[in-house]
C-alpha positions as CSV (number, residue, x, y, z in Angstrom):
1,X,-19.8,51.1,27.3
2,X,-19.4,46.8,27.6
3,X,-20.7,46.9,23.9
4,X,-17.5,49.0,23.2
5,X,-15.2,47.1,25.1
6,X,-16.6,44.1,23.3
7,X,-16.3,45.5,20.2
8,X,-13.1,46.5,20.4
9,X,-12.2,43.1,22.0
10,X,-13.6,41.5,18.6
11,X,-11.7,43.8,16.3
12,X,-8.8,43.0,18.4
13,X,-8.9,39.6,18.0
14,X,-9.9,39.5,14.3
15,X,-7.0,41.4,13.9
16,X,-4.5,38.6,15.7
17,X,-6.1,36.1,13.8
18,X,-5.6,37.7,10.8
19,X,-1.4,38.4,11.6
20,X,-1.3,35.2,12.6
21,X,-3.0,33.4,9.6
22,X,-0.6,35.7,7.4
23,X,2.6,33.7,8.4
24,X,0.7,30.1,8.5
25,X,1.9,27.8,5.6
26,X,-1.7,28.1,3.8
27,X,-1.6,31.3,3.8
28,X,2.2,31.9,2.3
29,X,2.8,32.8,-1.4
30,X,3.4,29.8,-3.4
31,X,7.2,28.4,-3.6
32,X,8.9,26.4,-6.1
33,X,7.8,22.9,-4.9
34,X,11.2,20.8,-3.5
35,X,11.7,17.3,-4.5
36,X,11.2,14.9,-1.4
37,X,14.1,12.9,-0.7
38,X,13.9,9.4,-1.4
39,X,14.3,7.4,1.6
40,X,17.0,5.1,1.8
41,X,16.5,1.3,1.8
42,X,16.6,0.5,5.4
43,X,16.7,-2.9,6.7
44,X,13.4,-4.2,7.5
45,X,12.1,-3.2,3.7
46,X,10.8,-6.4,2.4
47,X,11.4,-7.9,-0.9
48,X,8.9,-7.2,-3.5
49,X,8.1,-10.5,-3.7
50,X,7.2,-10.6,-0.2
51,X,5.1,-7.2,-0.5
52,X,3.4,-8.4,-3.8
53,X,2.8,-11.6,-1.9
54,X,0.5,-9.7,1.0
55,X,-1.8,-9.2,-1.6
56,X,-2.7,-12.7,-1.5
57,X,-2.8,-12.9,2.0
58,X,-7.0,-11.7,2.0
59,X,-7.8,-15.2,0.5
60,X,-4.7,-17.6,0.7
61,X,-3.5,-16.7,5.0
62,X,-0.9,-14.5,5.9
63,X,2.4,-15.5,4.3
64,X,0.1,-18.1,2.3
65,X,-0.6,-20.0,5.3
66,X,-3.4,-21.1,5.2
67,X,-5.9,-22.6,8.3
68,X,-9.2,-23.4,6.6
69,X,-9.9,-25.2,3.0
70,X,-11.7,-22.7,1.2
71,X,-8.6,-21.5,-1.0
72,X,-4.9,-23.7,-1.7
73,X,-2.5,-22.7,0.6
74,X,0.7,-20.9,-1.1
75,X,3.6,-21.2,1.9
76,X,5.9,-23.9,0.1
77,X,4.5,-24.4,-2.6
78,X,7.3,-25.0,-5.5
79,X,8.2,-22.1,-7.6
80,X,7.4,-23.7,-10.9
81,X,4.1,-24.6,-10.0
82,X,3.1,-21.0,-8.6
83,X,4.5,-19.4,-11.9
84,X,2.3,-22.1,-14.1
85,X,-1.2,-21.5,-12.4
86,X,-0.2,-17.8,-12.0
87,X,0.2,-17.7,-16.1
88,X,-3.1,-20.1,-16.7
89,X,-5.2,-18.0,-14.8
90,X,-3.5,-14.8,-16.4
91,X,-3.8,-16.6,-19.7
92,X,-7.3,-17.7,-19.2
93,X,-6.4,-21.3,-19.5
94,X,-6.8,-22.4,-16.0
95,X,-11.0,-21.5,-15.6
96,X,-11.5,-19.3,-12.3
97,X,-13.7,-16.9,-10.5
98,X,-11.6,-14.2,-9.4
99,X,-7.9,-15.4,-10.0
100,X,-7.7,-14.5,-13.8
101,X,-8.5,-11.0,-12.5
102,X,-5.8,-11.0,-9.8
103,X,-3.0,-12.6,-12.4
104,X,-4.2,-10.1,-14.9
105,X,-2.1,-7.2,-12.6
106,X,1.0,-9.2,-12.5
107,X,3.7,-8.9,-14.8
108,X,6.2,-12.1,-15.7
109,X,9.1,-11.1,-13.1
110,X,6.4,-10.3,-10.5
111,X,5.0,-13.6,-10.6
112,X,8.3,-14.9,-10.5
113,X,9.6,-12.9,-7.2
114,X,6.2,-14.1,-5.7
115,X,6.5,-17.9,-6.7
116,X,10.2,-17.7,-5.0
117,X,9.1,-16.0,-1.9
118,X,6.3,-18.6,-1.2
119,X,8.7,-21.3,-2.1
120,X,10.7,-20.0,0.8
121,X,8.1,-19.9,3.3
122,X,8.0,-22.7,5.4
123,X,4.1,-24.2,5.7
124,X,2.9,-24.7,9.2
């Protein structure tokens, strides 16, 4: 008699899991895919230069402030001379260990937004 009750409490509960699974979204029949709205620009989205310029952050400091003398800091440094060493190590004219890799991923105007956003950061 409990091996019935059990049974039947096991059917019973396949059964609700099964009902239930039908209506969960893995489960539904495949729709036409929606586009996702873009999201708007909002106000703290920071200038690609500033975004490309994070990348630099691992080796150069945080805004390209740099606290030790392993790598050149970048904060302030003038726009003209970021875009030349940017194209050299790109170029392979300017000898390096890792930089000519880096530059390598940047295009002409990316190195250009970067070189004016660490031109405006003010060096501690």
């Amino acid at each position: 008699m409990r091996l019935r009750h059990l049974t039947l409490a096991l059917i019973g509960l396949v059964f609700a899991i099964g009902l239930l699974g039908a209506n969960a979204p893995i489960f539904a029949a495949p729709t036409t895919p929606q586009a996702a709205a873009p999201l708007p620009p909002g106000p703290k989205a920071p200038p690609a230069g500033a975004a490309m310029a994070q990348t630099c952050a691992g080796c150069h400091g945080t805004d390209g402030r740099l606290h030790a003398a392993a790598f050149m800091p970048l904060a302030g440094m003038p726009k003209a001379q970021f875009v030349q060493a940017m194209r050299d190590f790109r170029d392979g004219k300017r000898p390096s260990t890792l930089m000519g890799h880096v530059a390598q991923g940047f295009s002409n105007g990316e190195i250009d937004a970067m070189a004016s956003y660490f031109a405006a950061v003010k060096p501690e």
